[in-house]
Residue frames relative to the residue before (quaternion, step in Angstrom):
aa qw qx qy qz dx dy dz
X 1.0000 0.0000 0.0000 0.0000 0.00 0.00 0.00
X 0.7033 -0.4890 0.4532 0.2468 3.38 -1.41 0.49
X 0.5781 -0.6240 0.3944 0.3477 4.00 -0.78 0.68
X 0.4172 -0.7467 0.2990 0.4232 3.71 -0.43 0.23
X 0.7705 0.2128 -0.2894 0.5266 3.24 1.50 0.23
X 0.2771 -0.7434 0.6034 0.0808 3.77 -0.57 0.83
X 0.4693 -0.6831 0.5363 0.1596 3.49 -1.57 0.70
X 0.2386 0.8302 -0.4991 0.0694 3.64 -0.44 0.80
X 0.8277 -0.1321 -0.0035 0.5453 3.20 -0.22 1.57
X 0.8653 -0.3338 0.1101 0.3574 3.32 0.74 0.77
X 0.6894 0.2813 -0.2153 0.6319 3.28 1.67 -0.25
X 0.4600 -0.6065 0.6311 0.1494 3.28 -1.51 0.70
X 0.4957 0.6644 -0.4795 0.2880 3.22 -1.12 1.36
X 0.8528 -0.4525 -0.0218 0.2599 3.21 -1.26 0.94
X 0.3867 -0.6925 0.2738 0.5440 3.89 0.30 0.69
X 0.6735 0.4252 -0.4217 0.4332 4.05 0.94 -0.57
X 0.6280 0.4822 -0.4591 0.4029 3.54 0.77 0.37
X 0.5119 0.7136 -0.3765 0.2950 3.58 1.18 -0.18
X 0.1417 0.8726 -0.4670 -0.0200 3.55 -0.12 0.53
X 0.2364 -0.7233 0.5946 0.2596 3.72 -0.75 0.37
X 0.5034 -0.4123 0.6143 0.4464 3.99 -1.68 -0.68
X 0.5631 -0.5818 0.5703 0.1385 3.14 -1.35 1.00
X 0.4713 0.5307 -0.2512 0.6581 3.80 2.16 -0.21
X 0.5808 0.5719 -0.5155 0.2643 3.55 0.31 -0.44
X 0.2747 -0.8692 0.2416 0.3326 3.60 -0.85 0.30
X 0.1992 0.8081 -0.4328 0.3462 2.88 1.36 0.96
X 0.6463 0.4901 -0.2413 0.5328 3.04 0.74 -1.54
X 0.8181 0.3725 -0.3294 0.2889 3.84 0.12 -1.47
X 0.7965 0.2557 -0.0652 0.5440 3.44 1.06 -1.40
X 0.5720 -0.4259 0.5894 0.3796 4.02 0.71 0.00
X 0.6927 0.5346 -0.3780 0.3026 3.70 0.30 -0.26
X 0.6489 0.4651 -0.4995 0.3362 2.72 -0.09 2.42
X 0.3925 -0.8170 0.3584 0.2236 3.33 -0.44 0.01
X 0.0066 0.8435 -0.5327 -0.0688 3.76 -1.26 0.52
X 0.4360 -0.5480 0.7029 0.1246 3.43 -1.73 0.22
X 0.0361 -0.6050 0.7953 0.0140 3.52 -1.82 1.34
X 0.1014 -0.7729 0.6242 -0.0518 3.54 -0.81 1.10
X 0.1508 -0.8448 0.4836 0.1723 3.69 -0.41 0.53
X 0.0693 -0.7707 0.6190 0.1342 3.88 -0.71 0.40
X 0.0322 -0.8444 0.5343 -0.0235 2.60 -1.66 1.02
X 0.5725 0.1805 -0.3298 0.7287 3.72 -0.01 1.44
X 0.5024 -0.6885 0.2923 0.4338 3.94 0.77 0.28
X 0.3114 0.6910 -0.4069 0.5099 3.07 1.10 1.83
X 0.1807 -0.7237 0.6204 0.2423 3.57 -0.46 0.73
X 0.3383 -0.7583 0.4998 0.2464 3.00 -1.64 0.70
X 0.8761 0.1520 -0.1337 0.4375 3.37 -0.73 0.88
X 0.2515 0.8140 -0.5146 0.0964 3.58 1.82 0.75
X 0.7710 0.3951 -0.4582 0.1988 3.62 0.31 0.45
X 0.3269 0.5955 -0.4464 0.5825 3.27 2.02 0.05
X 0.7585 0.3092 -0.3246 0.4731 4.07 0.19 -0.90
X 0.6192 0.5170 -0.4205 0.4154 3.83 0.86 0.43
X 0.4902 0.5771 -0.3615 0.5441 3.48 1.46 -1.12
X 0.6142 0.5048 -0.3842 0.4693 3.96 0.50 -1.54
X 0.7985 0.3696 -0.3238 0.3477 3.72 -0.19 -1.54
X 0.5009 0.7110 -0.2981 0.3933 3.53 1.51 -0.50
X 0.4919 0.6517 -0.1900 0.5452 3.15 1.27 -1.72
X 0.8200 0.2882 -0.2366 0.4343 3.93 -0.55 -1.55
X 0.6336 0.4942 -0.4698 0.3654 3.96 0.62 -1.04
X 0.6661 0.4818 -0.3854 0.4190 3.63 0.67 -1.13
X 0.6502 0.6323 -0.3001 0.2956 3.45 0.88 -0.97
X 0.7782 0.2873 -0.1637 0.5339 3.25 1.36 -0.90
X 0.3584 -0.7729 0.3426 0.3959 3.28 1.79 0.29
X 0.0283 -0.5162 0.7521 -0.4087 4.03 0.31 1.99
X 0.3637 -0.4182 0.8292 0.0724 3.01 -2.38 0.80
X 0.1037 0.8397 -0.4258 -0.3207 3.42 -0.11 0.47
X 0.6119 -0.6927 0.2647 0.2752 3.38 -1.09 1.44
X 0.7847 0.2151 -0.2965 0.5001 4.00 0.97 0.59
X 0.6851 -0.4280 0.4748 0.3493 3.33 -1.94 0.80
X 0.6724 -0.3310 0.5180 0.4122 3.41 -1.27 -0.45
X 0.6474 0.5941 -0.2054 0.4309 3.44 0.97 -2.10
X 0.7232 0.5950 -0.1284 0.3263 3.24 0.99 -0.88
X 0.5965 0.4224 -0.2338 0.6412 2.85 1.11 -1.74
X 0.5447 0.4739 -0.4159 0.5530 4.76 0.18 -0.70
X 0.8547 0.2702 -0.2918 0.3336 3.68 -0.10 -0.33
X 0.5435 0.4861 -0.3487 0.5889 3.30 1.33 -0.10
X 0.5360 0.6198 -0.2821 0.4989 4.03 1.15 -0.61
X 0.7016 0.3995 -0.2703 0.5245 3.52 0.77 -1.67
X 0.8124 0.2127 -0.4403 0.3178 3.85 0.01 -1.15
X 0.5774 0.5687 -0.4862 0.3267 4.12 0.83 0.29
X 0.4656 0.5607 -0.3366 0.5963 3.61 1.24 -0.44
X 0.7286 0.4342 -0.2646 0.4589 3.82 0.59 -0.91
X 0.6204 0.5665 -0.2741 0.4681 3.40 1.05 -0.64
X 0.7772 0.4738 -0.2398 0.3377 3.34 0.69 -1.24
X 0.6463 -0.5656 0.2810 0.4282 3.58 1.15 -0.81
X 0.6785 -0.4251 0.2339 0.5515 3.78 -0.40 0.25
X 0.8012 0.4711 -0.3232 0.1778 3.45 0.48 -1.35
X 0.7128 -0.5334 0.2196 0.3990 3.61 -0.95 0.02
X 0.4002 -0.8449 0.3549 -0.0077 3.23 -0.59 1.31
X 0.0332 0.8501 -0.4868 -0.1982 3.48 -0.81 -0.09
X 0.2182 -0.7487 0.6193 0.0915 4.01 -0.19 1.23
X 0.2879 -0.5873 0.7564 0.0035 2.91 -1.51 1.98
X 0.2064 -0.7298 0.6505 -0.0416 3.33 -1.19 1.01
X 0.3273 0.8474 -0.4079 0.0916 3.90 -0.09 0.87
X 0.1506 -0.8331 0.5322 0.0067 3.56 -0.17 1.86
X 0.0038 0.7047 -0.7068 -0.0615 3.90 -1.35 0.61
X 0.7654 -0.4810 0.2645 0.3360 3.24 -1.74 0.57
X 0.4176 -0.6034 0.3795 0.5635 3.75 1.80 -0.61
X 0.7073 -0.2375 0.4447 0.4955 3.29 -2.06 -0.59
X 0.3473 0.4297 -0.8231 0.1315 3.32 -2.16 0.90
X 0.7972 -0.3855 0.4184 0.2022 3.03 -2.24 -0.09
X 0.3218 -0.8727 0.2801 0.2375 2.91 -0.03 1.08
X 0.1818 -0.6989 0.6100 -0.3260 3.36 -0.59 2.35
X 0.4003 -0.6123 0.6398 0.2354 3.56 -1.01 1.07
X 0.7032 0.5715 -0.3036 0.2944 3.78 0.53 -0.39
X 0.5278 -0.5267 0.4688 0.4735 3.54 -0.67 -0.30
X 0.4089 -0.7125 0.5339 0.2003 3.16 -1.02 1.07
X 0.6692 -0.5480 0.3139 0.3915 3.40 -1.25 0.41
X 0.5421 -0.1097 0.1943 0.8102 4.04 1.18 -1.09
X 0.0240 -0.5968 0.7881 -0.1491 2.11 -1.90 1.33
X 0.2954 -0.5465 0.7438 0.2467 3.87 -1.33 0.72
X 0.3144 -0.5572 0.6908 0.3368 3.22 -1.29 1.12
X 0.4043 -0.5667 0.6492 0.3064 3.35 -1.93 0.22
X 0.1463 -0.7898 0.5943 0.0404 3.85 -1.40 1.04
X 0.0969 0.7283 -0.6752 0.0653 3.37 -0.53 1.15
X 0.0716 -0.7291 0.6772 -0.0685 3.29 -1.46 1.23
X 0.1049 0.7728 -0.6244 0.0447 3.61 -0.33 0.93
X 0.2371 -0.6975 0.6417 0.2134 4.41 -1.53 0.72
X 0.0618 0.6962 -0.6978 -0.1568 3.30 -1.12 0.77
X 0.7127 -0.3853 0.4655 0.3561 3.46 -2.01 0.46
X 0.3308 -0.8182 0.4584 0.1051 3.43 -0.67 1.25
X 0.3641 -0.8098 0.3809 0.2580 3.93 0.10 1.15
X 0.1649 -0.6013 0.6745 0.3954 4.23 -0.23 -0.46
X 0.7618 -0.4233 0.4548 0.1836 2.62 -2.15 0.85
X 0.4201 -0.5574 0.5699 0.4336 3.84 -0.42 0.26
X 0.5978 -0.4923 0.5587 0.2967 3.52 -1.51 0.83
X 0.7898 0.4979 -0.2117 0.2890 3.26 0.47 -1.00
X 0.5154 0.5106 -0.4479 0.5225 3.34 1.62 -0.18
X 0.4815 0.5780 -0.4772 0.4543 3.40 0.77 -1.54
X 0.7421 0.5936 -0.2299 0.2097 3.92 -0.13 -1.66
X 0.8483 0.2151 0.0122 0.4837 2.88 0.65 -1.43
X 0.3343 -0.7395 0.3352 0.4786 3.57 1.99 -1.18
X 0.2867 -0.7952 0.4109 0.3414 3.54 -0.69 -0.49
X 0.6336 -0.5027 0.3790 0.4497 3.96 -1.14 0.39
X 0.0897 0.7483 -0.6532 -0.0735 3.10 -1.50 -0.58
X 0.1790 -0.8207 0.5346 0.0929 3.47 -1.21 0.24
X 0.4383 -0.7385 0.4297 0.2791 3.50 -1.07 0.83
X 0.2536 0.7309 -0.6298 -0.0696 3.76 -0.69 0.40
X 0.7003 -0.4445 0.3894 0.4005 3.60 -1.85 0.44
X 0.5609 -0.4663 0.5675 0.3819 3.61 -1.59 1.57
X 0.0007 -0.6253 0.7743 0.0973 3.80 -1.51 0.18
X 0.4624 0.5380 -0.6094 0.3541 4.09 0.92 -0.20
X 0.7635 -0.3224 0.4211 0.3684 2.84 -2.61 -0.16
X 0.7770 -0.3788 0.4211 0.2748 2.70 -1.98 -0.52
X 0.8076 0.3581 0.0720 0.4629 3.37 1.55 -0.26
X 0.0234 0.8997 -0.3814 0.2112 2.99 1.26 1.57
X 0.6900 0.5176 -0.3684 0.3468 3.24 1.04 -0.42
X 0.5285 0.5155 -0.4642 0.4895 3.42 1.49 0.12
X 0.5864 -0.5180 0.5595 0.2737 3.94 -1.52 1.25
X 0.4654 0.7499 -0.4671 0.0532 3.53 0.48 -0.04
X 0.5130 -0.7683 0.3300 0.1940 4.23 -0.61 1.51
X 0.3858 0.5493 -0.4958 0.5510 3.68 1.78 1.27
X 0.1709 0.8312 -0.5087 0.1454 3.12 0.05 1.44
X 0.5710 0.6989 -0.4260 0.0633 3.32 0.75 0.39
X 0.2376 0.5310 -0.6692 0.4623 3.66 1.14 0.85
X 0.6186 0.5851 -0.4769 0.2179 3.71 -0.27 -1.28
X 0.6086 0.6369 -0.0595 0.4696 3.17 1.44 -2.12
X 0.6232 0.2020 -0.4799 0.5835 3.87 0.20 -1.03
X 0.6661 0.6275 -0.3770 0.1428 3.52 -0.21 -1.03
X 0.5752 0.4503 -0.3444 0.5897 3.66 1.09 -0.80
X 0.4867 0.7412 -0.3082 0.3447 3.37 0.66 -1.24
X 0.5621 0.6495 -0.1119 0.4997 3.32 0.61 -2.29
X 0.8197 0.3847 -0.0878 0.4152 3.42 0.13 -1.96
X 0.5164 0.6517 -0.3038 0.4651 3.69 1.67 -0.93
X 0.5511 0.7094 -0.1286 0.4201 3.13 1.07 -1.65
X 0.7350 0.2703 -0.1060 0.6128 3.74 0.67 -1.29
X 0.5676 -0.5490 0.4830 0.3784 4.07 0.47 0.31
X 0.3834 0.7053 -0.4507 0.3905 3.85 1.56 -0.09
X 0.2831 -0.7045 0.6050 0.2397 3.93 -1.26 0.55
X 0.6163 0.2019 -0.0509 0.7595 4.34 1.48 -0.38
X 0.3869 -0.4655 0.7930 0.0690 2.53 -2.34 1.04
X 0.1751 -0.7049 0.6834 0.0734 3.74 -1.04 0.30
X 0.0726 0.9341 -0.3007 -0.1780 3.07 0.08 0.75
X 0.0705 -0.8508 0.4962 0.1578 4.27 -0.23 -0.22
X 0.0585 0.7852 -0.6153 -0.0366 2.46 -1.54 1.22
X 0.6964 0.2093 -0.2830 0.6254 3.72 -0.94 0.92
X 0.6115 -0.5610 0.2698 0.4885 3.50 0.83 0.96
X 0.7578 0.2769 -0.4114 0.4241 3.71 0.20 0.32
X 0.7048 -0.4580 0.4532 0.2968 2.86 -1.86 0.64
X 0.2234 -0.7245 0.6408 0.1210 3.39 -1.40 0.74
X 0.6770 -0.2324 0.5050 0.4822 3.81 0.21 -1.59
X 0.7347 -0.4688 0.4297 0.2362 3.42 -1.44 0.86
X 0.5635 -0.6157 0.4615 0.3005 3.15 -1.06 -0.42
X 0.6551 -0.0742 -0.2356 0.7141 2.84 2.25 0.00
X 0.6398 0.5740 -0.3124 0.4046 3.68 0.84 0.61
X 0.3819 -0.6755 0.5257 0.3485 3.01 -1.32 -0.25
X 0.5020 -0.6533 0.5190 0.2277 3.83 -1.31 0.63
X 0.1707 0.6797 -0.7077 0.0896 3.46 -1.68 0.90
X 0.1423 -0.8480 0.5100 0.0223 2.61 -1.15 1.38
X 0.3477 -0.7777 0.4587 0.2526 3.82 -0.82 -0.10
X 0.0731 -0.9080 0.4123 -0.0146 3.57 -0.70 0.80
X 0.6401 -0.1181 0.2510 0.7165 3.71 0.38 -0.10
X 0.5979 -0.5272 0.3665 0.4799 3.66 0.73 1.33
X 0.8534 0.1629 -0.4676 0.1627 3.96 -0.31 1.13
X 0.3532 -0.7988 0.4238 0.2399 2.98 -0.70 1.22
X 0.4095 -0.5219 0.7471 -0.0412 2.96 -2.05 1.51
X 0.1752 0.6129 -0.7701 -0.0247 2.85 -1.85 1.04
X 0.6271 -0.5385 0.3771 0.4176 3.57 -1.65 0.54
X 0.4025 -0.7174 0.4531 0.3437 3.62 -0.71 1.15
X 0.6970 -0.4904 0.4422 0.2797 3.45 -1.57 -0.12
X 0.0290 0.6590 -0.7033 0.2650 3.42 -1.50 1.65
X 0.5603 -0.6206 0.4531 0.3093 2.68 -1.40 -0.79
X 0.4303 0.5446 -0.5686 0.4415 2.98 1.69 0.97
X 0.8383 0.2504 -0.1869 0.4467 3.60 1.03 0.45
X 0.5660 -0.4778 0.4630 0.4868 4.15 -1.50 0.51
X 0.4235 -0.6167 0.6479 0.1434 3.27 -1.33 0.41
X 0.1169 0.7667 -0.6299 -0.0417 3.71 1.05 0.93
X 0.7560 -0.3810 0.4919 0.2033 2.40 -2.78 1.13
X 0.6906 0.4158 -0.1324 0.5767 3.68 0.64 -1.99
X 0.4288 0.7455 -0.3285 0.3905 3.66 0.78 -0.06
X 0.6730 0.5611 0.1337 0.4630 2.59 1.06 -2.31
X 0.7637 0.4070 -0.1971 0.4606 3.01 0.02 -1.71
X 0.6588 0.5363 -0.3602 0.3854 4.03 1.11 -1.01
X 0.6006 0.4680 -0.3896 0.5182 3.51 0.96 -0.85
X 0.5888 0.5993 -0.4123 0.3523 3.78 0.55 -0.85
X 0.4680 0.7838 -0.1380 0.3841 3.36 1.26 -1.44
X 0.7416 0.4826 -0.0851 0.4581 2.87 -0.13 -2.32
X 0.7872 0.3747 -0.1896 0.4517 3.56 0.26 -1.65
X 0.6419 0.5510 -0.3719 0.3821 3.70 0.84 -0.41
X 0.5904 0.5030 -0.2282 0.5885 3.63 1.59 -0.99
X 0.3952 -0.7048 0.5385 0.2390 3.72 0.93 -0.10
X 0.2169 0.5461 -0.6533 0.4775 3.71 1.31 1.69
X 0.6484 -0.4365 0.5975 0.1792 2.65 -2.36 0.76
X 0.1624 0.7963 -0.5451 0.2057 3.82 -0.74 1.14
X 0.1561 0.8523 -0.4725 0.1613 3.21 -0.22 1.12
X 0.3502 -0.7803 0.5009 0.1328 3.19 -0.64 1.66
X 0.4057 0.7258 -0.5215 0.1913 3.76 -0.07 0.88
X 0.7690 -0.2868 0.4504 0.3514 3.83 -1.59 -0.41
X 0.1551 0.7481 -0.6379 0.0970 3.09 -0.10 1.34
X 0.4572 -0.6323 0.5819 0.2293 3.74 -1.47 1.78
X 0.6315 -0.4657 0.4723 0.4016 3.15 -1.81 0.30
X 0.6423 0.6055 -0.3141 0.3495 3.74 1.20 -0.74
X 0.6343 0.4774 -0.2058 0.5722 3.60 1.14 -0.82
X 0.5903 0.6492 -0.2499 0.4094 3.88 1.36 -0.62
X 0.7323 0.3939 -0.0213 0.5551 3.18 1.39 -1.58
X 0.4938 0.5915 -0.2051 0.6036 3.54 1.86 0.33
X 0.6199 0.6095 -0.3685 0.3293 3.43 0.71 -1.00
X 0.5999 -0.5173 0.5045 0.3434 3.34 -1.58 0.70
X 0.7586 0.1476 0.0935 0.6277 3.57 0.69 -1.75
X 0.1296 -0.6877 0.7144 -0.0015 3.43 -1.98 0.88
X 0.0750 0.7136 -0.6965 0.0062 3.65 -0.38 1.25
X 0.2932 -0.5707 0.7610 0.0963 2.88 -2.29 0.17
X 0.0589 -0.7737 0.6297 -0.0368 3.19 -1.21 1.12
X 0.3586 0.6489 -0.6693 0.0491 3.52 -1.33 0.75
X 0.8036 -0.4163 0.2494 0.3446 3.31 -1.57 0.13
X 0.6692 0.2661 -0.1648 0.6739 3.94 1.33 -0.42
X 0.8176 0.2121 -0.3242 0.4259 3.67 0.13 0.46
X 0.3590 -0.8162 0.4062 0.1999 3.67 1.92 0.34
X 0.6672 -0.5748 0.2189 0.4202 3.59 -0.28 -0.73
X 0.1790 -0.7188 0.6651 -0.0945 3.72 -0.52 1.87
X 0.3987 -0.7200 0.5532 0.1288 2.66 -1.51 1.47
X 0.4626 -0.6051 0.5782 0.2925 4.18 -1.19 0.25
X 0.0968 -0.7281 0.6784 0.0148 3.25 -0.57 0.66
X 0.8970 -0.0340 0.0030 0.4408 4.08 0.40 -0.39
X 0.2756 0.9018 -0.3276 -0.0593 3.39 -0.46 0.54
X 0.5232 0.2114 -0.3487 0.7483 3.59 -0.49 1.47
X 0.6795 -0.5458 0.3994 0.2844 3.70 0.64 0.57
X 0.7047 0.3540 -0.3089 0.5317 3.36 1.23 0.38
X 0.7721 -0.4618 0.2754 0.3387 3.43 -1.25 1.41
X 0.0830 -0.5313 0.8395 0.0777 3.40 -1.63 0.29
X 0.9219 -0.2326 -0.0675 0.3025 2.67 -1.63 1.61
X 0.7801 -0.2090 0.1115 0.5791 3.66 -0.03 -0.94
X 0.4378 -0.6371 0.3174 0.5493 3.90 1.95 0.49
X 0.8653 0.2730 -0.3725 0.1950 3.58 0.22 -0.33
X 0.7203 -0.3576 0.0934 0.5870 4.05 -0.32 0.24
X 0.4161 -0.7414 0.4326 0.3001 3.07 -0.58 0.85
X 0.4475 -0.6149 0.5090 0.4031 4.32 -0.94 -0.17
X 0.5210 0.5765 -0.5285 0.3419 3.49 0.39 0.84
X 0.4855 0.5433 -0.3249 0.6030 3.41 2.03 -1.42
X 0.6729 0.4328 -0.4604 0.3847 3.65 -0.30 -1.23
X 0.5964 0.5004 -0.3939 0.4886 3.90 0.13 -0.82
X 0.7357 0.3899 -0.2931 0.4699 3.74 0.19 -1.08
X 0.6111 0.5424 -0.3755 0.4375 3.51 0.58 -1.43
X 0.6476 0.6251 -0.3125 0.3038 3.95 0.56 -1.06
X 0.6273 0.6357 -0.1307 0.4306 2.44 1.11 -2.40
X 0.7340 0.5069 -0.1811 0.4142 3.72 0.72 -1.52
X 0.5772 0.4394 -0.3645 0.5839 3.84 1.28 -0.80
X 0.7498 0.4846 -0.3112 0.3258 3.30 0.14 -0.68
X 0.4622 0.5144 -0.3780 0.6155 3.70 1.52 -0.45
X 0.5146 0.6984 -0.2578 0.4254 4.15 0.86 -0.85
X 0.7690 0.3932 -0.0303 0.5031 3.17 0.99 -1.47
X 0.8069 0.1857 -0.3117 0.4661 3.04 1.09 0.26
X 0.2455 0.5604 -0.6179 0.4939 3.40 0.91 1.84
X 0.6412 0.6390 -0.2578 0.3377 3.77 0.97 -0.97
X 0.7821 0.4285 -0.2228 0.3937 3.58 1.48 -0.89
């Protein structure tokens, strides 16, 4: 469930008391943008790598964006404080505000700010255990994924698509390579090194994304940020997913057909460790 108080525009207060304008353009056109940050020990992880990002999309869609850093950390601390010890995740979600509804830029606008923490779930053992499926279908998004921006419904049919096939991720590709999940990011394994598709704007720039390649290169693993084909994808020893609430899950099958030997492979387990153990030290 949702924190008992949530941030809107400046006040703190129940989530059924939150209300927006039926004008806002979020609501009419999508036209805005957001950030999921997890905390753990009541610590976000990486809140200035997930500022630099939210930084990144306002400019992109050209928002002012309407807090400091100092700000955005102090709104974070008293919702994290509200919610309860356990591990959390803060949904962060700015739009251009209320005007008339006009494909253009309005003249001023107050962006609208809604910030809400919910109790972060763990992964079922059993994915971790066994991994999970997935399936490949063609990118159909824009031109400009690397902006956080809260018009997701391609993202949506797509999982959906993948829901559809008993599948937990779409993978998606376009121009024959792999881009990113439907809400993740892709790693693969090869002759022990792992390769993901580097950063653009045919893809998010994930945080946990990030932080794994950081990882990898710090432990002196093989890690290589290149173009990976749909052919070399559907080959791989190992298939991980990465995102900020499901961290890093191994593939075990896709299109219904094995990965490597189907079960997690020992390159994830090494990372997956490597990655709790970075975890563990937000807690002390």
């Amino acid at each position: 469930m949702t924190s008992k108080l949530v941030y809107l525009n400046g006040d703190y207060l129940p989530i059924n008391k939150a209300k927006i304008s039926v004008l806002d353009r979020g609501f009419i056109f999508g036209d805005g943008v957001y950030e999921v940050i997890p905390a753990y020990g009541a610590k976000a992880l990486r809140f200035e790598h997930h500022m630099q990002r939210l930084q990144n999309s306002l400019d992109a869609v050209r928002i002012t964006n309407p807090l400091t850093n100092a700000q955005w950390q102090e709104v974070l601390d008293k919702l994290i404080s509200e919610t309860g010890p356990e591990d959390q995740y803060l949904y962060l979600h700015i739009t251009r505000g209320v005007a008339s509804r006009d494909h253009r830029f309005p003249d001023e606008t107050k962006p609208t700010v809604f910030v809400m923490s919910s109790v972060l779930q763990p992964v079922e053992p059993a994915l971790l255990e066994k991994g999970i499926s997935a399936v490949t279908l063609d990118d159909i998004r824009w031109q400009h994924c690397n902006i956080k921006a809260i018009a997701l419904l391609p993202n949506i049919l797509l999982r959906q698509q993948a829901v559809d096939q008993d599948a937990m991720e779409a993978i998606l590709i376009r121009d024959g390579d792999i881009t990113e999940g439907a809400a993740s990011n892709v790693f693969i394994v090869n002759d022990g090194v792992i390769k993901t598709p580097p950063k653009g704007k045919k893809l998010l720039p994930g945080i946990t994304r990030d932080l794994v390649v950081e990882l990898a290169k710090t432990h002196n693993m093989p890690v290589e940020e290149v173009a990976i084909t749909e052919k070399e994808f559907l080959a791989a020893d190992e298939v991980w997913l990465t995102s900020s609430t499901k961290e890093i899950l191994p593939v075990t099958r896709i299109n219904e057909q094995q990965v490597g030997n189907g079960k997690p492979g020992a390159v994830w387990r090494d990372v997956y460790e490597k990655y709790q153990d970075y975890k563990e030290t937000l807690r002390q």
